[in-house]
C-alpha positions, -999 to +999 in steps of 0.1 A: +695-656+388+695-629+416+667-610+424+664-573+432+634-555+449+634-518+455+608-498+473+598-465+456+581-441+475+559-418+459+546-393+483+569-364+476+556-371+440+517-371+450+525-336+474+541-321+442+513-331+422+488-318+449+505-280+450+506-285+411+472-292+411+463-262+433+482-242+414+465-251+381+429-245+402+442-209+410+451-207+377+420-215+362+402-191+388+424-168+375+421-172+335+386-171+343+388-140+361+409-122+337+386-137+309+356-121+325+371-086+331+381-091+298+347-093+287+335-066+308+362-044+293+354-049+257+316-046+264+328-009+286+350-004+255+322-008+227+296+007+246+318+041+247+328+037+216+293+032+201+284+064+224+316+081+211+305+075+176+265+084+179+277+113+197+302+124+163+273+111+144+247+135+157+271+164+163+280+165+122+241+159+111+235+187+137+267+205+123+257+201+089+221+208+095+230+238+114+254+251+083+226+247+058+202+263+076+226+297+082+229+290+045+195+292+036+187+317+065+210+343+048+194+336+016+158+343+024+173+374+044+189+386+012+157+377-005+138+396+018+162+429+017+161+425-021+120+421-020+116+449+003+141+472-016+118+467-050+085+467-028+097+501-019+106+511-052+074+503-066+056+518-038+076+550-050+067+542-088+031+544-076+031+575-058+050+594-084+026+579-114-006+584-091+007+617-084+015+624-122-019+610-128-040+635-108-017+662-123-029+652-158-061+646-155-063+680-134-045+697-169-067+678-192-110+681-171-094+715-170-090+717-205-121+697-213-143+725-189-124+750-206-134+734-241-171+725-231-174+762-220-164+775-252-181+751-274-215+756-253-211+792-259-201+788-296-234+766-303-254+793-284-244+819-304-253+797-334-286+799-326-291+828-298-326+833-300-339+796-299-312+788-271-328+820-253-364+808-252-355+777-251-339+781-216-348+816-205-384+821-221-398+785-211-385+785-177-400+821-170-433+809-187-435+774-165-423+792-132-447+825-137-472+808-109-441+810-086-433+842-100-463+860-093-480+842-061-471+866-036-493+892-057-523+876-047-526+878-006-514+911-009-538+927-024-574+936-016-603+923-030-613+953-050-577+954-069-577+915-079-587+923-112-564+953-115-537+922-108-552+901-135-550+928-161-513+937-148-508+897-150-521+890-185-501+922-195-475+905-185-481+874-200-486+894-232-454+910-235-439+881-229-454+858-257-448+893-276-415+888-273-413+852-281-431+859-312-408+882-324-376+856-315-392+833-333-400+858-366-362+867-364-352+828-362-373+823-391-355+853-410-328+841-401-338+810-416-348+820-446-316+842-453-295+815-442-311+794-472-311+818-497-272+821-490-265+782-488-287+780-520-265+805-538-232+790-525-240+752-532-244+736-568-272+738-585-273+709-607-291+728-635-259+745-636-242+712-640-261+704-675-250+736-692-226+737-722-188+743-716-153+729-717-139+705-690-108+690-684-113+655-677-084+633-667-082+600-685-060+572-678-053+552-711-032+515-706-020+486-723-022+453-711-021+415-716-050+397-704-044+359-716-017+337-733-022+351-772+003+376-766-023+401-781-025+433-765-057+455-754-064+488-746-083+499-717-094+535-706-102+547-672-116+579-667-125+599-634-162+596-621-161+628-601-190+651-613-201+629-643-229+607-650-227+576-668-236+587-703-206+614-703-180+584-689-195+564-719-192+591-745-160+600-735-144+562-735-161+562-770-147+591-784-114+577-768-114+544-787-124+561-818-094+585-815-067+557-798-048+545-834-040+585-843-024+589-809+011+597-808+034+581-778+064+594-765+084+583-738+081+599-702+119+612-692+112+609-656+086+603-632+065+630-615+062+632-580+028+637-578+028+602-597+053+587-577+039+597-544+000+587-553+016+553-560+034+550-531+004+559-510-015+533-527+011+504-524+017+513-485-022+509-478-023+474-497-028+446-474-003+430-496+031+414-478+060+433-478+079+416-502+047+420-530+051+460-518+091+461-522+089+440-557+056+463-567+078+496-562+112+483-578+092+473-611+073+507-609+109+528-604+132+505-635+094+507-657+093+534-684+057+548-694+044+568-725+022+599-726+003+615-749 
């Protein structure tokens, strides 16, 4: 069997696979390279992008922030016109009503002085003399030291009893006169008196014999379940005693089966409006008061 042996050689191969092998090196360098700027981009690129968006962040907060407190600015400044504007219109309120004030009270101390003035003078010419001593007489009398010191070191010592007599002259003419206000007060007194005594009623006068009209007020009512009626008589206490409203309820009751009834056509005034008066000053509710005057107005009454 032949045999065949062929040499190979492999250095072109092992060159190729060298600059193959460099290449792949460079390569590598160069994926690592790129790999790193890489990197380094994305960390440039997130680092301005996280800036980018604190930056937006913070400028809308401070936007916003900034809005709500123009907002809120105008709003107190509006308050603040509008607070001002009434504290000036109150501040004119108060002038005008202090100013009214001290024009009224002006009018009305005025009017009081004017009154005190003319009641003073009215009461002192009520009682003229007593008001006289009582404020001219007594002051003279107390102050008559005052009066008459300057008489003294004038004088010599030979005329000091010419002064006394002059002085107790004096003094006598004086309590002359105050004894003859007081004798016309008391006249005065006495007349006034007599005249009250003949104007007033005596009450002897009271007791004599003579014909009065007395009103008497004469009603039926209903005072349990029986259905049975009863009369009852009220008559006026002005200027009578109790024996005379006795005697007269007796006489009354003795006299009540021969009285004759008819009806009432229409309601007096007089009667209408002394009820009314009565039912408005009840302290009774309003509906009591309305349902009190509706059966008063639809009910008929007999008189005598």
């Amino acid at each position: 069997m032949a045999t065949f042996n062929y040499t190979v050689d492999t250095q072109p191969m092992a060159e190729e696979m060298s600059s193959v092998s460099r290449h792949v090196n460079v390569t590598t360098g160069a994926v690592v390279s790129m790999q790193t700027a890489v990197i380094a981009a994305e960390e440039r690129a997130t680092d301005h992008l996280c800036s980018n968006v604190n930056r937006g962040f913070y400028s809308l907060i401070r936007s916003q922030i900034s809005q709500k407190l123009a907002k809120l600015q105008s709003e107190v400044d509006s308050q603040m016109i509008q607070l001002t504007q009434q504290k000036n219109a109150l501040l004119g309120i108060k002038n005008r009503m202090q100013k009214d004030y001290n024009m009224i009270s002006k009018r009305y101390i005025k009017l009081f002085h004017g009154l005190n003035g003319n009641l003073k003078n009215r009461i002192f010419e009520l009682d003229k003399p007593t008001i006289d001593f009582a404020c001219k007489e007594i002051d003279k009398v107390s102050n008559r030291t005052k009066y008459l010191t300057a008489m003294v070191p004038i004088n010599q010592l030979e005329s000091i009893s010419f002064s006394q007599k002059i002085i107790a002259s004096n003094i006598k003419q004086k309590g002359l006169g105050v004894i003859n206000s007081m004798k016309w007060f008391i006249h005065e007194m006495n007349v006034q008196k007599k005249l009250t005594d003949k104007i007033l009623i005596n009450d002897n006068a009271i007791s004599k014999t003579g014909t009065s009209c007395i009103p008497v007020v004469i009603y039926e009512c209903n005072r349990d379940r029986s259905n049975r009626m009863n009369f009852d008589i009220v008559v006026s206490t002005a200027g009578l005693n109790s024996n005379a409203i006795s005697e007269i309820r007796n006489s009354i009751y003795g006299q009540i089966g021969i009285v004759k009834w008819s009806d009432k056509p229409a309601k007096t005034n007089e009667i209408s409006g002394e009820f009314s008066k009565m039912v408005n000053a009840s302290s009774r509710s309003a509906r009591v008061k309305d349902l009190t005057l509706k059966m008063f107005q639809s009910n008929n009454f007999l008189t005598v």
